[in-house]
N, C-alpha and C positions, 0 to 999 in steps of 0.2 A: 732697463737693466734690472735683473730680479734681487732680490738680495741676499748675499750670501753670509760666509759666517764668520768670516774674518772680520767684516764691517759690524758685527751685534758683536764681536770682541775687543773691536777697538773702541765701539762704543761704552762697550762695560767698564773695561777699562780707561778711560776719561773722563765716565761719572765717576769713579771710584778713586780717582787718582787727583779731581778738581783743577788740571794742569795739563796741557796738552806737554809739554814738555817730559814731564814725569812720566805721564803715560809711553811716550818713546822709549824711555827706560826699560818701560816692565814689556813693553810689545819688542824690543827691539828692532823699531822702525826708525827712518827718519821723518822729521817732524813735518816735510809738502804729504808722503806716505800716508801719515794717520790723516791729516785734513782732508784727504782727495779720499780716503775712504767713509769720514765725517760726512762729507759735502756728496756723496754719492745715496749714502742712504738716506738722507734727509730728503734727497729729491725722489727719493722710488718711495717714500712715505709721504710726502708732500705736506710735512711740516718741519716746524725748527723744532730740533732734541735740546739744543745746547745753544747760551748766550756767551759770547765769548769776548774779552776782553785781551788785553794786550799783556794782563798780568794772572786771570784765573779764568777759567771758564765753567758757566754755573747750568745747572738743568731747568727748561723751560717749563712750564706745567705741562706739556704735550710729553717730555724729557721723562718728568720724575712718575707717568703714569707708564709707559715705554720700559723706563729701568727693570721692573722686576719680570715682568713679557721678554726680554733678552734675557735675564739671569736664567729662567728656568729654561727658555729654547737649549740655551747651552749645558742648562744641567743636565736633559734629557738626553741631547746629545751622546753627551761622558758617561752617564748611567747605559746607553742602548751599546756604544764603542764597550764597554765594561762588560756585554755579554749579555743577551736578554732573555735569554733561557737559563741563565744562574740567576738573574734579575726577579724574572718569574718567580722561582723557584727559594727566593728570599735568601741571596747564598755571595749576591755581590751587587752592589749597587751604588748613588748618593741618596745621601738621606738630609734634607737641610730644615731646621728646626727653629723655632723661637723659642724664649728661655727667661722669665723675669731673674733678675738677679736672685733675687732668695732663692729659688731653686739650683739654680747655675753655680754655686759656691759650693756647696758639700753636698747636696740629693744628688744633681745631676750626675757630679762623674763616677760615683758607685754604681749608677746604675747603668751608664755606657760604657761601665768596664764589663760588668756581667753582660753585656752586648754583644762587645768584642769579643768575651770568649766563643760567645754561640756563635757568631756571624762575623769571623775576623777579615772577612773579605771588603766588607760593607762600611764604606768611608762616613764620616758623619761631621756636619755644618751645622756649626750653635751661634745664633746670631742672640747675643744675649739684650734683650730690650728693655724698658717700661712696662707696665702691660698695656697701656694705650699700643704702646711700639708695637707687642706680640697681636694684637688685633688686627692693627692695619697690616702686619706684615699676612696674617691668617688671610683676611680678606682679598689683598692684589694678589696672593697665589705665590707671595717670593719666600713661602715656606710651606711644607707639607700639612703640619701641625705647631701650634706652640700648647708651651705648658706658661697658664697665667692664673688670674684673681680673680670671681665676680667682680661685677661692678663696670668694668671698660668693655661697655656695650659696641656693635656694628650687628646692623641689618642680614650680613651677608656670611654671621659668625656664632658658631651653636657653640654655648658653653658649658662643657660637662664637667660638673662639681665634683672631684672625688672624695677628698678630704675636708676638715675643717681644722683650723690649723688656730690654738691659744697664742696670744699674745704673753711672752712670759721676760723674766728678768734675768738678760744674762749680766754676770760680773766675773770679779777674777776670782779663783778658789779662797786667794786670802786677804779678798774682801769681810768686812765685818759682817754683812747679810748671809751672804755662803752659808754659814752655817743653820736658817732656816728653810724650809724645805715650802712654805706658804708666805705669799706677804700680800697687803693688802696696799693700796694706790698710796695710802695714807702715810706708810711706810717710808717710801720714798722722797719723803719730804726733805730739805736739805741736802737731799745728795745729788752730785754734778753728773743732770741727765744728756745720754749721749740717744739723739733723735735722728729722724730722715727729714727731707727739704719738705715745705708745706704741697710742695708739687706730686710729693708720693703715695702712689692710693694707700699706703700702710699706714700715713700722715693721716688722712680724710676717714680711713675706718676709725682711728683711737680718736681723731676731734671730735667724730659722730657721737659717739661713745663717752665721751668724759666731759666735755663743756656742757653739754645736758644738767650733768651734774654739779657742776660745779665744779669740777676738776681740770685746774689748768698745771699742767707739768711745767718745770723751769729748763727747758730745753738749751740746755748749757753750750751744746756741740750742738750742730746740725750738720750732715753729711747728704748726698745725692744717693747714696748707695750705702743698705745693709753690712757689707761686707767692709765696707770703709767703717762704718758704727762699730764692730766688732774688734778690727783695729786697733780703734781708740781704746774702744775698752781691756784688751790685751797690755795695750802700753801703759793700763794702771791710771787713762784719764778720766775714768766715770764707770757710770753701769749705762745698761742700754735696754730697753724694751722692744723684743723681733719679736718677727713669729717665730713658734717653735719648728719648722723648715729649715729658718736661715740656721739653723745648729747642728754640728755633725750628732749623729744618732749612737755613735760611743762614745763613752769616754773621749774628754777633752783634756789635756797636760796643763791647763792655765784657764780653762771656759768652764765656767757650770750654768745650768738655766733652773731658777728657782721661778715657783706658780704666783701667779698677780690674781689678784681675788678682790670683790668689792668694789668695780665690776671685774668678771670676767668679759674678756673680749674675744673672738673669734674671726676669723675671715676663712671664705672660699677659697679650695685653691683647686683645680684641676686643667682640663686640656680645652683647647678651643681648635677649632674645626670646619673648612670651609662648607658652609652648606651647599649640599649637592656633591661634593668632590669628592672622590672616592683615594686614600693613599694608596703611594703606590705600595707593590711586595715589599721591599727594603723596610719603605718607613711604617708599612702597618704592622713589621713585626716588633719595631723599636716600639710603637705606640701601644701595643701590648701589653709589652714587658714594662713600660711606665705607667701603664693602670694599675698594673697588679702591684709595683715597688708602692705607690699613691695612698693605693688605700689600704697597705698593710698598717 
């Protein structure tokens, strides 16, 4: 029996969902229904996708290498059903992306609004990651492109620098720093610093960078995510060291980002790109227009 596509959407849907039951939900099947279509494509594949228990069901290694091979069949699908001479022609399509948080928080949706103006037809999937995340997702093909960091290498993944992006200090306007416009690491002595987890390449660039020296910050807060730092430091709990990315590019009502000196520190930031793979219309035009937003 060949395999059709109902069964790569029940499947999508019960990775996605970790619960055959749940999935019933979102397919509006019943639950012998998604099994008998589990249990059909496993056998025209002739292996196990999915280990299943009586309370979750988890993906096999055969499963979690599988999952993104079904995501885009069906994307292609909806992109081709969507019209493939408007497709062509950059004018309707999906577009599905990777996105470290720094970017994903204020760069990204200014610039997929200027998107939607040109291409209001052309739906757009932001699977916001790590950049480890946005690599492997570059690499299995379950995104067109991501926008990530040097540094989170793969064999299978070119990575084009556009910018170079300072580490600088954000606080609150009326914070007592605010009002200089340079500080230096030395500065920040005594004040309750708000950091990322030791797991964040933004972590691993500043320890590269400062323990060298002799510089160890008192990392008061630690967060998983940029945008959770900023957060904190809005509610008046600290100041925070980002890159200059993770900050909107005007005027803030409550955020100011003053320059860190003695060291300055820097990181990559641009696009990563499956080698060989050519985007499709849709996403080569979004990838464009995020070059030229990058490195203005």
């Amino acid at each position: 029996m060949p395999i059709d596509l109902d069964q790569l959407r029940t499947f999508v849907a019960v990775a996605e969902a970790e619960s055959l039951t749940r999935a019933t939900e979102v397919l509006h099947l019943s639950l012998p229904a998604v099994s008998r279509r589990l249990s059909a494509l496993e056998e025209e594949l002739g292996v196990a996708l999915l280990a299943r228990s009586t309370r979750r069901v988890a993906l096999t290694q055969m499963g979690r290498e599988f999952l993104p091979r079904a995501r885009r069949l069906l994307d292609e699908l909806e992109e081709s059903l969507l019209g493939i001479r408007e497709t062509a022609a950059r004018r309707r399509g999906l577009v599905t992306i990777a996105c470290i948080p720094t970017a994903a928080y204020y760069f990204l949706p200014a610039t997929l609004a200027d998107f939607a103006a040109r291409f209001p037809a052309v739906r757009v999937r932001v699977m916001d990651l790590s950049a480890d995340g946005v690599v492997d997702a570059v690499a299995t093909g379950a995104v067109e492109f991501g926008i990530g960091m040097e540094g989170a290498g793969h064999p299978d993944v070119e990575f084009r620098a556009l910018r170079r992006d300072p580490f600088v200090l954000a606080c609150r306007r009326d914070h007592r720093l605010a009002g200089r416009e340079a500080l230096g690491w030395a500065d920040l002595a005594g004040e309750v610093l708000v950091g990322v987890s030791r797991r964040s390449g933004n972590r691993l660039i500043l320890d590269r960078a400062l323990l060298p020296r002799g510089i160890q910050p008192n990392w008061h807060y630690e967060a998983e995510h940029l945008s959770t730092s900023l957060g904190l430091v809005e509610a008046g709990l600290g100041v925070a060291v980002v890159p200059r990315l993770a900050l909107p590019r005007g005027p803030h009502p409550v955020l100011v980002a003053r320059t860190l000196t003695d060291p300055v520190i820097e990181r990559a930031t641009g696009v990563a790109l499956r080698r060989g793979a050519s985007p499709a219309p849709a996403a080569r035009a979004l990838l464009d227009l995020l070059e030229g937003r990058m490195a203005e």
